[in-house]
Steps between C-alpha positions, in 0.01 A plus 500: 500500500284656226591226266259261750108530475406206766615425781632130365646657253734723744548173717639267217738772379621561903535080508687520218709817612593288836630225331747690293646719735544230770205614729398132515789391647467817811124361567621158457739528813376580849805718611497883515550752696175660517299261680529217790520237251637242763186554691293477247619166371501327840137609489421394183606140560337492863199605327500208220586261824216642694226505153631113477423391841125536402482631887210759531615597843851491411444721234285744674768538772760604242234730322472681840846518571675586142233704294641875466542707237837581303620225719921580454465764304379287153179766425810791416441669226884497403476124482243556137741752329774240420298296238234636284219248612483357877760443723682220685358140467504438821295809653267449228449069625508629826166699465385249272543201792326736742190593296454095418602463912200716601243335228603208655438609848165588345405146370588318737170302686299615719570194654873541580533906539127651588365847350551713751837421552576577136273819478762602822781451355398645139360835711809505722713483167317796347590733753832382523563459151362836368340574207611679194324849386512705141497862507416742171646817496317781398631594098225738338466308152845373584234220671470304204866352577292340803265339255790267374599413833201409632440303172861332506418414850128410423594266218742258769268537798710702698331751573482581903206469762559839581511799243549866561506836264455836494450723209525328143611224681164456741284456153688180397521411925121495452531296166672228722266484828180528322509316142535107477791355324327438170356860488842658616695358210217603256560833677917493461478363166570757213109527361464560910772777522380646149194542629537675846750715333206578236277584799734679690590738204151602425492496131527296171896648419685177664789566300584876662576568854186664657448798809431234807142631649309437792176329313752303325680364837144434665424264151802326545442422838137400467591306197823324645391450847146329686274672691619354819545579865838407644361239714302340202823461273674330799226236473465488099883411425642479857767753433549769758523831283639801648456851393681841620383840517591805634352778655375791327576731759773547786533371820311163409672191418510250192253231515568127393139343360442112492226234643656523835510879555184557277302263369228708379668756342475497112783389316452724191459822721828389706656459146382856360678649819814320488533641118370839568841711420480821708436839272429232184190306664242607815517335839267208540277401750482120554214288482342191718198288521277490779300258719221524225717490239486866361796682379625797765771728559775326686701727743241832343729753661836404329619486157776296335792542222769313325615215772833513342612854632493315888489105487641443180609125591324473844709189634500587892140435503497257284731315715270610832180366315560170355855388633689596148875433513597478169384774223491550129447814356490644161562868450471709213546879630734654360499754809635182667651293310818703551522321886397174420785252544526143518835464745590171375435562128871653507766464743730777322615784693304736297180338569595497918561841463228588271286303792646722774430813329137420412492441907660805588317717247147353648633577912585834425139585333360343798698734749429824259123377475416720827699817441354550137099439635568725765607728240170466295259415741286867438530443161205286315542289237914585557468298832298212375718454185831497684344256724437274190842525370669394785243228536561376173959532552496351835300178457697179460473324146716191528370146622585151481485486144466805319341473072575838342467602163884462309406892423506709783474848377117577294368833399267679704224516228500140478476473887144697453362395220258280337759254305423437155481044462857459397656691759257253741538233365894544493503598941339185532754293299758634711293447825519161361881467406566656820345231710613215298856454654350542841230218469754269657631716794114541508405120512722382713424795784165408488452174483494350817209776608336462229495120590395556808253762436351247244495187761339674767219594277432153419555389871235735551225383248541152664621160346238483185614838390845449557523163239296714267706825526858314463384270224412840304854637610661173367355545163563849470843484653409827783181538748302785372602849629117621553319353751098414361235673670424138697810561643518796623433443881821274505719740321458710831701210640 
């Protein structure tokens, strides 16, 4: 993997790779035992039938009746660890038929199939469907390794609707629900990264590892991020970004920040209090904007730390607030890498019972959790420590598809430290090489939302807007993930 710079570089050698050991032939064929194939096949062919009939209503009765995610099993992630690039033929035309199924459902003439029946069925299809969601961990520095993924994902427009971090990983969250494509990649790029690494150390040595500081932090953030509210991000790029942090005292709970849940809160301030480490950085209080547009203390009687120590990878609410079903998340602690575990990756005994262990190990720190507060409960910062630590052990790590760093054990210094460029630059190669053989699994997961996402934007901006909008997809070969600020109102939709 550290032969390949690009990401077409990686792909022609895995091409290559699958034709010599025979992988061709496996995606070639539709039988195997880890997914309906049978099913999918007879749906497949009903679907070309159904596309040919040129029957809007037709069509839009099979939509309604067939349109469900990891339909027989095909979105496993066992069924992308046989080949090194993609996976069965026939899952992948499968997708492909539906996607062109639904644009055609789209084009159809007002005429023949009215609006309002296809906004229905398009809304209808969004809460059934789902949505897909990417969650960054918080890593300390480690958070550069989320700089490549975010810029391998960037780079093929796959980057979700819905983006959550906490920690390291809520700066480069922000990065994706505030900054336009063209600025994000200038961001990701390596002049980008050299640069908020030069801001972030706080002084001309770039070649040394530096002591990571508060002023430096704040620069970073101001540097990397807009001064936005929550709810004016949503209606700049259309991206819902989400951003954890936890309490700075007890007996409160963890907080999830975003355009629904606070619009005016400032996204910088939210970010400062996601990264605050506790004993390394102060609490923060957040930050809004009132009726009259003045900056104010948001929530003046609390103050906020490190999001990672209680919502690491907040998917429960994720799921409650925007109907996610499917998640991506890339984590780069090394405090938990050690549970994170793909269950398909390997089907070895070792790994099952590796699996079970990590399990067991997290159940039994959730029934000793009580007994050890109660213990320390008089005893200040004892009490809020402990509570910390078994924050951080008992939290679960895994999700649909998991991109972690092919190192899993970094030193501590490097954890909380200012890294000199090289060491950057080199976590967000392998945030890149990471997410390359998942861009696939990726793809095909998402694209049917993202489809729909996309048409019911364009449903909503009426029948000009819609010719205009999918003639600039056509030529670019993928709608635009950020929504323009003309837009905004149907991006609610």
């Amino acid at each position: 993997m550290h032969d390949f710079t690009t990401y077409d570089e990686w792909k022609g050698w895995a091409l290559a790779e699958d034709e010599r050991s025979g992988a061709d032939r496996w995606k070639a064929s539709d039988r195997s035992s880890l997914y309906d194939y049978q099913v999918i096949r007879r749906r497949y062919e009903e679907l070309i039938e159904v596309r040919a009939s040129g029957d809007p209503h037709r069509l839009l009765y099979y939509l309604n009746e067939g349109l469900h995610g990891n339909m027989g099993g095909m979105g496993s992630p066992a069924l992308y660890t046989r080949a090194q690039f993609g996976t069965k033929q026939l899952i992948t035309s499968y997708i492909d038929e539906l996607a062109a199924a639904l644009h055609d459902l789209e084009d159809f003439d007002e005429a023949r199939i009215d609006r309002k029946q296809k906004l229905e069925c398009f809304r209808r299809a969004n809460d059934c469907f789902g949505r897909s969601a990417l969650m960054l961990s918080g890593a300390g520095s480690l958070g550069a390794f989320h700089l490549g993924v975010a810029r391998a994902l960037a780079l093929q427009d796959l980057v979700p609707s819905v983006v959550s971090g906490s920690s390291a990983g809520s700066i480069v969250a922000a990065m994706l629900g505030t900054l336009d494509r063209a600025s994000l990649l200038e961001k990701l790029s390596p002049a980008g990264v050299r640069d908020t690494f030069d801001v972030l150390r706080g002084e001309p040595v770039a070649e040394k590892r530096a002591p990571l500081r508060l002023p430096g932090l704040r620069a970073m953030i101001e540097q990397a991020v807009p001064d936005l509210t929550f709810g004016e991000a949503f209606e700049r790029t259309g991206r819902h970004v989400n951003v954890s942090v936890a309490p700075a005292k007890l007996h409160q709970r963890s907080r999830l920040l975003n355009a629904s849940t606070s619009p005016n809160a400032y996204i910088r301030e939210a970010v400062l209090a996601s990264c605050a480490i506790p004993g390394m950085f102060p609490p923060v209080t957040l930050a809004a904007k009132d009726a009259a547009g003045r900056r104010r203390p948001y929530v003046p009687s609390r103050q906020w730390v490190d999001g990672s120590i209680t919502d690491d990878l907040p998917a429960r609410r994720l799921a409650r607030l925007y109907g996610v079903n499917h998640f991506i998340s890339s984590q780069a602690n090394p405090f938990s890498l050690w549970s994170v575990r793909d269950p398909h990756d390997s089907e070895g005994l070792l790994s099952r019972l590796t699996e079970i262990g990590v399990s067991a190990t997290r159940e039994w720190l959730r029934a000793v959790y009580p007994f050890a507060m109660q213990a320390v409960r008089d005893l200040h910062p004892v009490n809020t420590y402990t509570r910390l630590l078994f924050s951080v052990m008992t939290q679960d790590y895994s999700s649909d598809t998991n991109i972690v760093p092919s190192q899993r054990i970094f030193s501590p210094a490097m954890l909380l430290s200012a890294l000199s460029r090289e060491e950057a630059q080199s976590l967000v190669h392998e945030g890149e090489r990471a997410t390359w053989p998942k861009l696939e699994l990726i793809r095909n997961c998402t694209k049917v939302s993202r489809t729909i996402h996309d048409a019911l934007l364009r449903l909503a901006e009426g029948p000009a807007r819609t010719r205009e909008r999918r003639s600039r997809t056509d030529a670019s070969g993928s709608d635009a993930s950020h929504a323009t600020p003309d837009t905004k109102e149907h991006t609610r939709v």
